[in-house]
Wavefront OBJ file of the C-alpha trace (Angstrom):
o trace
v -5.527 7.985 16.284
v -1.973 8.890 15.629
v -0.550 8.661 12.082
v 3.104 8.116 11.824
v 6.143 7.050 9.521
v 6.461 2.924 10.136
v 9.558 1.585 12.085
v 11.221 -1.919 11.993
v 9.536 -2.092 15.321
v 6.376 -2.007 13.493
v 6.799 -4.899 11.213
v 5.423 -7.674 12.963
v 2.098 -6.094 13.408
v 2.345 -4.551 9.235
v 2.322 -8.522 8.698
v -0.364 -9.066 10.715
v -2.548 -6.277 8.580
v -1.338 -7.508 5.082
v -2.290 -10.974 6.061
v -6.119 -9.634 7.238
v -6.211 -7.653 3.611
v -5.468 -10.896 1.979
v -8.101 -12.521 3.409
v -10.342 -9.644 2.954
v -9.246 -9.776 -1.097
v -10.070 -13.389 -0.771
v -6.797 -14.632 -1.673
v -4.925 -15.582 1.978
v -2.750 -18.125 0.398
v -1.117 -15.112 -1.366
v 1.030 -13.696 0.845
v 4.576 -14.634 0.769
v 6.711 -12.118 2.029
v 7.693 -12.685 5.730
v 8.640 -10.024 8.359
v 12.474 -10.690 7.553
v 12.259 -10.042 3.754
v 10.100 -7.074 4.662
v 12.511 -6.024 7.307
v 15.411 -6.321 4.330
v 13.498 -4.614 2.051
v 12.136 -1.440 3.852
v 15.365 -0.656 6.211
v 17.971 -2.778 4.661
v 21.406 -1.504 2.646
v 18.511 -0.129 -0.117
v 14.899 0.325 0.936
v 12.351 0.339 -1.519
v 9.401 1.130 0.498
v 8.239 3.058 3.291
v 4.911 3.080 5.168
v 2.621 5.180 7.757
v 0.949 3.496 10.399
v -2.094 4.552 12.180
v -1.718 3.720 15.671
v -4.222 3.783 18.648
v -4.402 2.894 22.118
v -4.554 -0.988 20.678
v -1.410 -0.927 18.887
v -1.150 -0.302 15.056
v -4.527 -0.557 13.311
v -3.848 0.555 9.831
v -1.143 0.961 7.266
v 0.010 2.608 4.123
v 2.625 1.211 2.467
v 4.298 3.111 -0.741
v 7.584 3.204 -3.009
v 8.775 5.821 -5.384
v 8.341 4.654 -9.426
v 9.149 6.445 -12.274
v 7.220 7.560 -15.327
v 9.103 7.917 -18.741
v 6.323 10.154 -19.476
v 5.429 12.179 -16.551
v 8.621 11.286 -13.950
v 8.845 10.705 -9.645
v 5.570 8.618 -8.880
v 4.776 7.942 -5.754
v 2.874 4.448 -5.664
v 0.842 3.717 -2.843
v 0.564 -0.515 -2.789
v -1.543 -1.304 0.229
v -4.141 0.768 2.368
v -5.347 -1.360 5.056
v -7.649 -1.187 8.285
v -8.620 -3.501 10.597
v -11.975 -4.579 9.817
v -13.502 -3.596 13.084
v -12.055 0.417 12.564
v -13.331 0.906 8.587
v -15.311 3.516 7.710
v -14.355 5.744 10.599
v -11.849 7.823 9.318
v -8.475 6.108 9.496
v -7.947 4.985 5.771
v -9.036 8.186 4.592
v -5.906 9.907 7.380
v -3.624 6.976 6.171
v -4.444 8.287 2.520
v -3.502 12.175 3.209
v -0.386 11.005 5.021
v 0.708 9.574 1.147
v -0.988 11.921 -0.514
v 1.122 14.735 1.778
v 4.587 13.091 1.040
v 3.748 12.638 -2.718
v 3.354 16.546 -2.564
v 6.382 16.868 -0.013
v 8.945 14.869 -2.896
v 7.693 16.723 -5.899
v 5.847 13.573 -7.296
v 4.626 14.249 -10.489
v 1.229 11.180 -10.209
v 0.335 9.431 -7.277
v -1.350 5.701 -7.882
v -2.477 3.171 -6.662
v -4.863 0.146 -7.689
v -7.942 -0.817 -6.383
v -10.400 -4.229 -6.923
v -13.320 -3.743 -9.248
v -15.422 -5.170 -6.101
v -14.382 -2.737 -3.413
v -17.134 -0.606 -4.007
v -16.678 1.425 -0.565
v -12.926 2.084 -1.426
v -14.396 3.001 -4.961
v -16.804 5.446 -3.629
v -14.005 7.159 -1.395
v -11.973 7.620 -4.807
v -14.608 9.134 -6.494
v -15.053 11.545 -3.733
v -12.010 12.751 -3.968
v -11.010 13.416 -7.526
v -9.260 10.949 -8.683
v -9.420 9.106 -12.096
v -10.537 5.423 -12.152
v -8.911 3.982 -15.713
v -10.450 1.481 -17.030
v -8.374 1.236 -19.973
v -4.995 -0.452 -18.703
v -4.904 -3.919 -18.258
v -2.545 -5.122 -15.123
v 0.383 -7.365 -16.459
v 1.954 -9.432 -13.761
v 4.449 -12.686 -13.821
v 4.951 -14.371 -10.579
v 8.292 -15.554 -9.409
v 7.828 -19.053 -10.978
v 7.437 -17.083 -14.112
v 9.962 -14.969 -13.564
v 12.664 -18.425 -13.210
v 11.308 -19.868 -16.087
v 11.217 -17.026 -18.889
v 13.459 -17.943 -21.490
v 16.466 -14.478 -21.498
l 1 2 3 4 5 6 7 8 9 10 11 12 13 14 15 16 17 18 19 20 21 22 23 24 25 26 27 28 29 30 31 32 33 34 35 36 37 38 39 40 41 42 43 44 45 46 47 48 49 50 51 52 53 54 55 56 57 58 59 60 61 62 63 64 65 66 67 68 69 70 71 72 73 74 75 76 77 78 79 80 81 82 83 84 85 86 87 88 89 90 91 92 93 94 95 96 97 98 99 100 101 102 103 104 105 106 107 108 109 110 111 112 113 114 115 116 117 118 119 120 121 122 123 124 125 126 127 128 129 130 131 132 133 134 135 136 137 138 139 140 141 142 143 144 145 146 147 148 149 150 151 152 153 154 155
């Protein structure tokens, strides 16, 4: 299994994975983005994300997709948005390379926190946290307004 910064090239099968997490977080009807927004958005005039790709004989069979944030309090924070794996490759190893390849460039750009949310069902992605450290809050609550919210608020 080769892990490896994500191309253009890549984006059709990316798609492919965000759309199988979506229907693994039981929400398919979700996803909005297409390949050309994504394609505009991670290598047009100002990318704001990156990913790493896990890539076997079968083509690409895992992502991590990520984008630099910024803490008033703290400063560079890398944010790590989706870690998928095909169903039929979980719990072999590939999420947990697709993690260190993150974790690595958080260390590589000086990031001061490295995030990252997780469902309060996923108890095997849970688990994997705990294993390695890292602090599961329970004390934030997760504000979001979608873009039909965004049109209407009253500014």
């Amino acid at each position: 299994m080769n892990i490896r910064k994500g191309t253009i090239d890549d984006l059709p099968q990316v798609h492919g994975l965000i759309r199988e997490l979506a229907e693994f977080e039981r929400a398919p009807l979700e996803v909005t983005t297409t390949v050309e927004e994504m394609e505009r958005d991670g290598f047009g005039e100002n990318p704001i994300y990156k990913f790493f790709v896990a890539e076997g004989a079968e083509g690409i069979v895992g992502i991590a997709l990520y984008y630099t944030a910024y803490s008033t309090w703290k400063g560079r924070t890398l944010y790590l948005e989706d870690l998928v794996v095909t169903e039929r490759l979980r719990r072999q190893g590939v999420g947990r390379k697709l993690f260190n390849a993150v974790a690595q460039e958080a260390k590589d750009t000086g990031a001061k926190r490295f995030r990252w949310q997780v469902l309060e069902w996923n108890e095997p992605a849970i688990a994997f946290y705990k294993t390695i450290g890292a602090d599961l809050d329970g004390e934030w609550i997760n504000c979001t307004m979608t873009e039909e919210q965004i049109q209407k608020y009253g500014i």
